[in-house]
C-alpha positions, 0 to 999 in steps of 0.5 A: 500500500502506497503512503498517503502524503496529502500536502497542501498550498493555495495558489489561485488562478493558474492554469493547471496541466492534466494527468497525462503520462501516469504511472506509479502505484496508487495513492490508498490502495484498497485495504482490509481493517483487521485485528491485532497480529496473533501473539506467539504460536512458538513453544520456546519462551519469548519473554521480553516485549521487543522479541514479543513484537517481533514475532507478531510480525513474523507471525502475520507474514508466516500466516498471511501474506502473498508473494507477488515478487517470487523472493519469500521461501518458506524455509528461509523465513522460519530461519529468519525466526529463529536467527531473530528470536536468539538475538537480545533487544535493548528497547524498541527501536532495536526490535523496530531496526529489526522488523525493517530488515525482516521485511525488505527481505520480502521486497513487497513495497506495499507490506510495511511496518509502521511506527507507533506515529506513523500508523496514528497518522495513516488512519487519520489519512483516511479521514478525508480531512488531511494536512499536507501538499496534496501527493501521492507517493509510490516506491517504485519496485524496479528503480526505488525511486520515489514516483508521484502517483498523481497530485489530488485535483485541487490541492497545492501541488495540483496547482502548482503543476506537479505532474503523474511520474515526476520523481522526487530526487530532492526534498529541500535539497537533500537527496531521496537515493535509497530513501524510504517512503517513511523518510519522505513523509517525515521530511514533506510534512510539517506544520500548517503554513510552512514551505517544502521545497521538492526537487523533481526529474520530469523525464530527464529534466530537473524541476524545482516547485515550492509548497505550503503546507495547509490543512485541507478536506477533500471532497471525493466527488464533484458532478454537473450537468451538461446539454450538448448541442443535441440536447442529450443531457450528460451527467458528469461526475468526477470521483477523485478518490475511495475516501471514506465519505467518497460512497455518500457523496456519489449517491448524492451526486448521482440521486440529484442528476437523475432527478435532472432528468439526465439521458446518461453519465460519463464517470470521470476516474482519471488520476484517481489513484485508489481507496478504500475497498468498501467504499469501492464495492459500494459505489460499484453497487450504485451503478451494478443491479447484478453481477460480480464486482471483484474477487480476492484470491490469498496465497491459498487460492480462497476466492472472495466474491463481492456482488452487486445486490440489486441496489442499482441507482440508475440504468442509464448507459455510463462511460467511464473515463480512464487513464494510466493513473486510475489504480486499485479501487479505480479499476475495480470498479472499471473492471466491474463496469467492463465485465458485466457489460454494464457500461463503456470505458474510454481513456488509456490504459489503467495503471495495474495495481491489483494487490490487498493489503491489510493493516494490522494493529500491533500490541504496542500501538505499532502497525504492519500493512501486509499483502493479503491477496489480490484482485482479479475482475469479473472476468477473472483477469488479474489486474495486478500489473496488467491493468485494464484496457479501454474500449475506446482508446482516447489519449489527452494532447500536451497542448490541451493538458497544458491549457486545462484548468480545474473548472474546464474538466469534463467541458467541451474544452476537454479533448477526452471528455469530449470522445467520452461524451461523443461514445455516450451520445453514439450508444443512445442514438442506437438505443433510440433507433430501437436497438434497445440498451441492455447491460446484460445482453448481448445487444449491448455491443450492438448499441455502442457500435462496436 
């Protein structure tokens, strides 16, 4: 799971670039709340906290996590144990060090252990009420290098042009090389009103950009009307992440277009770099009335099904807009959405992070995210990786990312939006020529045109 870094500056009036390239790991990546780490199932006697702490680590990873890098060996771990339990700690810290050193052996970016500090921090994260500069950070598994996901829309490093995949090289002036996420976190976050300055290599070229930080609340969701010159009547709704009230505001947003009188619906999840996976299932309900969601498969093969319920609120044809930075809950729903044939998806490629992680409580107040399992569409497609293609293929010019401003998403001015919102008006032309819309079906191909 990617670390939340949520850092924020106000700088008004400026025209902003879009999301274009995007790569990197999602921001809040879906996640599973559970229990405190079991204690220890060993015979031997571990009698002091440190080693108590350690094992309880050991325990989760030995029981629970999924391999994605082919590097856990089953034997070497229980060596791992025991080499660790023989060992004297003076305090925590030491057992700390020493957890650190345990996992980097999985190379697993996403399975992590959090301080006391760090974990307080983390769940607070998903609040939706945040202090920060507004990136995301994501530890690239190849490079180590630390790539921006996105920047949340609206936020300062939005506005100040902070692009997808810039990589940070610099955080006021020190070098991020073998840098950990933790480190990052702890030197861009600050007190409400101070500066950062963040040293970024775009694609070969150095960038320099100065934040303030600012206490923010993020609204997940944004929506308005839009009459074409035909008078279809689009419901654009922008969901910019999974937060935790992101569920409640989509039901709203999309109760008042239908009470408009809307003809259908572009989904906007460009950029949206993942959330919480019950908030995912959830809003994948609003739009799904049957049919898989997502399943979750563990080391040992268990399928976890989520289903659509019959809780739909609109069958109105949708398009969903996507890009290769609409990560983890974003294509979840993108999945379901394309799966059951429910809808059309425009855009770019997503970004392929398929992987759960849970987070943990440990007994001292301490936190471990660990990959549980990962997700595969309706379809059984792993999306980890592979990521999920659009019908439509649709990419966003330099000229027109350059020239967009946060109020001209999803207007006539957005080059993408525009292919999204002439797919949407082609399916109902059809569907009024008496080729009838139907998710189920297999008309429905028939009624997008393909």
């Amino acid at each position: 799971m990617t670390f939340f870094v949520f850092i924020a500056m106000n700088i008004k009036g400026r025209k902003l670039p879009f999301f274009l390239e995007i790569g990197a790991l999602s921001i809040i990546s879906p996640f599973i709340i559970a229990g405190i780490g079991l204690p220890s199932s060993t015979t031997s006697a571990i009698t002091d906290s440190p080693k108590e702490l350690i094992d309880q680590v050991w325990q989760i990873i030995y029981r629970d996590f999924l391999d994605s890098s082919g590097k856990y060996n089953n034997n070497d771990w229980k060596k791992l144990r025991k080499k660790l339990l023989s060992k004297q700690y003076a305090d925590k810290e030491e057992s700390y060090s020493a957890i650190n050193g345990m996992l980097a052996s999985l190379e697993d970016p996403y399975t992590r252990f959090l301080d006391p500090k760090q974990f307080k921090e983390m769940k607070i994260d998903t609040s939706g009420e945040l202090t920060g500069v507004g990136i995301q950070l994501s530890l690239d598994e190849q490079t180590n290098n630390l790539v921006i996901v996105s920047p949340i829309e609206g936020t300062p490093a939005f506005k100040a042009g902070v692009m997808p995949k810039d990589v940070i090289v610099q955080i006021d002036g020190k070098t991020t090389k073998n840098m950990t996420i933790e480190t990052a976190v702890k030197l861009i976050r600050g007190k409400e009103g101070t500066k950062v300055n963040l040293g970024l290599d775009r694609n070969g070229d150095f960038v320099n950009v100065q934040l303030v930080r600012e206490r923010i609340e993020i609204h997940a969701v944004k929506s308005h009307l839009n009459l074409t010159n035909s008078g279809v009547k689009v419901g654009y709704i922008r969901l910019k992440q999974f937060s935790a009230n992101a569920s409640k505001e989509m039901r709203s947003a999309i109760s008042r277009l239908e009470n408009k009188g809307v003809n259908g619906y572009v989904l906007d999840l460009r950029s949206n770099p993942g959330g919480l996976l019950e908030a995912s299932i959830d809003i994948s309900r609003q739009w799904l009335d049957k049919g898989i969601i997502v399943s979750t498969q563990t080391k040992n093969g268990i399928k976890d099904v989520r289903r659509a319920n019959g809780s739909a609120l609109t069958t109105r044809p949708v398009v969903i807009l996507v890009n290769e930075g609409s990560a983890s809950a974003s294509e979840i729903l993108s999945g379901a959405i394309q799966d059951n044939k429910r809808g059309i998806l425009v855009g770019q490629k997503t970004f392929g992070k398929g992987l759960v992680q849970s987070v943990r409580g440990l007994s001292d107040g301490s936190g471990l995210t660990v990959t549980i399992a990962k997700y595969l569409t309706p379809s059984g497609t792993d999306i980890h990786k592979n990521g999920i293609n659009p019908d439509v293929f649709a990419e966003m010019s330099v000229s027109n990312a350059e020239s967009l401003t946060i109020d001209q998403l999803g207007s006539s001015t957005d080059s993408q939006y525009k292919v999204a919102e002439m797919t949407l008006i082609k399916s109902l032309n059809r569907i009024n020529k008496g080729l009838t819309f139907s998710p189920t079906s297999s008309n429905y191909l028939i009624a997008i045109g393909r």
